[in-house]
N, C-alpha and C positions, 0 to 999 in steps of 0.2 A: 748170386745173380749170374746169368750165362757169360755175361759179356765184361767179364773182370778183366779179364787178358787186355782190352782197350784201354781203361782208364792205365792199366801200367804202364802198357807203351808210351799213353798220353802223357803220364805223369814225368817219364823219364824222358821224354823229348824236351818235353817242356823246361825239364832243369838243367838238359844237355846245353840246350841252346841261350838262357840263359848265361852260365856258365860261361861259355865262350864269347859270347857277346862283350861281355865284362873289359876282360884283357886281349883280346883278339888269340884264346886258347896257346898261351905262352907257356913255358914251360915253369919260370919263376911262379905263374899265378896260380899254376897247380900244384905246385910243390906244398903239403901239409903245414902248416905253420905251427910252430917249435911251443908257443906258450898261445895262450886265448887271444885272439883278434878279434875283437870287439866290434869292427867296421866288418870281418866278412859274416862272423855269427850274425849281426845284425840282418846283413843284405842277407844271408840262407835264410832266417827264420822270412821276412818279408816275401822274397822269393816262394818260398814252400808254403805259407799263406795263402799266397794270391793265387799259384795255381792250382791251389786245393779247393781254393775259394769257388775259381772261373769254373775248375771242370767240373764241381758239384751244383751250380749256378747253368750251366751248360746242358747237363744229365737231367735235370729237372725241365729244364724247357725241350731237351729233345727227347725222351724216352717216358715222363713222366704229366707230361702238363695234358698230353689227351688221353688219358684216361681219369676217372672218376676216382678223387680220395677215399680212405674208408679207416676207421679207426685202427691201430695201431694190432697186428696181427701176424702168426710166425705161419708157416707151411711146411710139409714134412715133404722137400724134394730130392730126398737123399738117393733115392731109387732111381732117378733121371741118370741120361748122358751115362749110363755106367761109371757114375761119379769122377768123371773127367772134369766137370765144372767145380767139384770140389778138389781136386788137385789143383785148376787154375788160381784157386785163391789162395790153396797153398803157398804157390810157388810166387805170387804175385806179393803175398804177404811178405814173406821170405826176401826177394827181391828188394824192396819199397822199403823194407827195414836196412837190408844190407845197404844200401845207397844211403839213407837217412845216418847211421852213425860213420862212413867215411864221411861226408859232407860234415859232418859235428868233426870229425878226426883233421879234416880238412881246414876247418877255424880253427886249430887248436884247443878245442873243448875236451874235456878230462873223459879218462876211460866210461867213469860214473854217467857222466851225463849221454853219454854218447848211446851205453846200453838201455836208460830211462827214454832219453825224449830221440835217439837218433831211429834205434832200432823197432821203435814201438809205432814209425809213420806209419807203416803198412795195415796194419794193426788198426789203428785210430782211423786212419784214411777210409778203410774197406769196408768196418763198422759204421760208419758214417753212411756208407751209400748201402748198405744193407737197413740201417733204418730207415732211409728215404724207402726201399723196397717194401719195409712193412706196414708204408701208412695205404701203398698201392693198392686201388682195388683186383689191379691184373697181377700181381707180385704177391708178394708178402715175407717178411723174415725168415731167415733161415738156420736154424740151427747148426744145422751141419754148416751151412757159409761159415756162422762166426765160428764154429772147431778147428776148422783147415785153417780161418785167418790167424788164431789163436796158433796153430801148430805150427805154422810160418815163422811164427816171432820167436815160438820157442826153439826153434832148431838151429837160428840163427844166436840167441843170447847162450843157449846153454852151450854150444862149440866154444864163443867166447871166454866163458865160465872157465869153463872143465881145461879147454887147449889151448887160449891164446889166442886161435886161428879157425879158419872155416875149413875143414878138412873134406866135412859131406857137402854139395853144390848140387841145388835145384837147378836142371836146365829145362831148354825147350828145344823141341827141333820141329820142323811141318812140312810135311807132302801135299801137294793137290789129288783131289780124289776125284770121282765121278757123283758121288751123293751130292756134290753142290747144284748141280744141272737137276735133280730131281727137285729141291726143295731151295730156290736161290734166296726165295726173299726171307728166309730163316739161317742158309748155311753160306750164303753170300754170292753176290753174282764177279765181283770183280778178285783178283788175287787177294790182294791186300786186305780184304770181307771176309776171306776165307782164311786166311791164317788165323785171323781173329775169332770166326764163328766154326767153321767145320772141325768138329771135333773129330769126325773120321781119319783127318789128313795131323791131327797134334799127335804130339807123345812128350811125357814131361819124363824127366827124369831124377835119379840122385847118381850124381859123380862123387867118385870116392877117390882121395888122393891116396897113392899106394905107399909114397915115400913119408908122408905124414906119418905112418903109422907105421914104418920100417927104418923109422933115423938113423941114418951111416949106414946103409946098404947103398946099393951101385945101381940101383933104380931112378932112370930121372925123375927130377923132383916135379916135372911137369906132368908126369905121366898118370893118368885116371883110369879105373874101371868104371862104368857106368851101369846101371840098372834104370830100364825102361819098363815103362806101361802108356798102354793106349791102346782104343776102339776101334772098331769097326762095323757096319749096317744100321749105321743110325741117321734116319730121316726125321725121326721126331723122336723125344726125350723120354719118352717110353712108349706102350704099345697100344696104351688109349685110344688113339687115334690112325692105328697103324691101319686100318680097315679102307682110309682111304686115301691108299699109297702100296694097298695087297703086293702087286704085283712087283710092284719096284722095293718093297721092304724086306730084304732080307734077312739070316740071323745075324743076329747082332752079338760080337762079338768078344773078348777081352784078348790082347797081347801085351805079349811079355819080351824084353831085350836084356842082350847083356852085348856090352860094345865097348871096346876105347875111349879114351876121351883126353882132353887135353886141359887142364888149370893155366888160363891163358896168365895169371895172374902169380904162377908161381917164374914165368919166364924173367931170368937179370936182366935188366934195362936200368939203366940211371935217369935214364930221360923219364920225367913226372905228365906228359903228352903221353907217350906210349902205356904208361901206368893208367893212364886214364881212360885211354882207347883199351885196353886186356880187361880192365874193370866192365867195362857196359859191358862189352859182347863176351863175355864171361858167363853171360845168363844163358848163350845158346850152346847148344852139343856140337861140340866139331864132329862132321861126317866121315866114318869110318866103317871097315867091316863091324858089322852085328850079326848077332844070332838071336831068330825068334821064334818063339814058342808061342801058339794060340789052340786050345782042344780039338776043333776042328784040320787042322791043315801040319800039327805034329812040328817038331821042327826043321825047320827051315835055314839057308844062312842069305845075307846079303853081301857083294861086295863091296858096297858103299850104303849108310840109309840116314836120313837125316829124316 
């Protein structure tokens, strides 16, 4: 479905704040616990529940309740958005898991369970609102959705596996474009619409830690390469409809980065606050020089690109 990227953010606020709410965001309350806590596993699992519960209870009354049911059915939109909506659920899959087994890491829940029931939210969550999409008579199931969410999960447990550690890291970064002004009530009218919905202004990425993969070299340990992809001249999700929008539809594009990046999450800190503040925004690209490549316009560099 287009608008994955919402329920992440939703979903992740929502346990932020929790979260804090709890112990007034202490440093003892975030500290991992050493064997199973019973009282915080119980209050996560409740927690993760209810808000899974609300924003699927939520999605169905705002995106879903005016339009007409229709039996249970898939749709081949892989060709859409130049499948940047299938990276979103990539990355959102990915995410949603990685949060899901720190939070199990967090109650002191064993590696086992953490890779089972921690890393598999994103997974279960996303599948969930993709079959709500295939009873839609405007929607319908998505294949490709459940492979990206499938792929999410797998990138995240197989690191696990194989390294111990998450070495490659899905991010996001986003620019404001001009496509929003052509098409607002689909690519959004206000900022915060548009990081969400204009795919012209995302680009997801995979960070790649340098030192992961060079132990005992003199490389900091924080230090990333990055490989970007993202769009451009997209007013509608392919060219169906492009007929009425001629003038303002231009081609539509693919790009390509490669940029620095920072593992907020490999920085020393003792403090389990700051551990936890590097975790969330660990999902975005810190803004650096990039170099981009797109067939039309050859490469190019940026000073700074987020």
């Amino acid at each position: 479905m287009k608008y994955t990227l919402n329920f992440f953010l939703f979903f992740l606020w929502g346990i932020g704040s929790q979260l804090s709410s709890a112990q007034g965001s202490i440093d003892s309350f975030l500290k991992p616990s050493d064997t199973l806590n019973l009282k915080r596993q119980n209050t996560l699992i409740v927690t993760e529940t209810v808000l899974a519960a609300g924003t699927l209870i939520s999605l169905n009354q705002l995106w879903y309740a005016d339009y007409p049911r229709s039996g249970f059915h898939f749709i081949n939109d892989n060709s859409e958005w130049l499948q940047m909506d299938k990276l979103g659920h990539f990355y959102s899959s990915y995410q949603l898991g990685r949060f899901g087994a720190e939070m199990l890491d967090w109650s002191g829940a064993s590696k086992k369970d953490q890779m089972i029931y921690g890393a598999g939210l994103g997974f279960v969550f996303l599948t969930a609102v993709e079959v709500m999409d295939g009873f839609s008579s405007e929607w319908g199931a998505s294949s490709g959705d459940v492979i990206a969410n499938a792929s999410g999960t797998a990138l995240y447990v197989s690191q696990e596996l194989f390294w111990k550690e998450q070495r490659i890291i899905p991010k996001f970064s986003f620019h404001k474009t001009h496509f929003a002004a052509i098409r607002p009530n689909v690519l959004g009218t206000s900022t915060m619409q548009q990081i969400l919905k204009d795919y012209n202004g995302q680009t997801y990425w995979l960070s790649i830690n340098l030192y992961s993969f060079f132990k005992g070299s003199k490389i900091p340990k924080w230090l990333n390469l990055a490989f970007g992809y993202g769009a451009d001249g997209m007013v509608y999700g392919d060219y169906k409809n492009a007929d009425l929008f001629l003038e303002q539809n231009p081609e539509r594009i693919r790009q390509f980065y490669m940029s620095f990046d920072v593992d907020l999450t490999k920085i020393d800190t003792k403090s389990h606050l700051l551990k936890t503040f590097f975790s969330v925004f660990n999902t975005l690209k810190i803004p650096a020089p990039t170099i981009e490549y797109s067939v039309n316009k050859g490469v190019r560099g940026h000073l700074s690109y987020f």
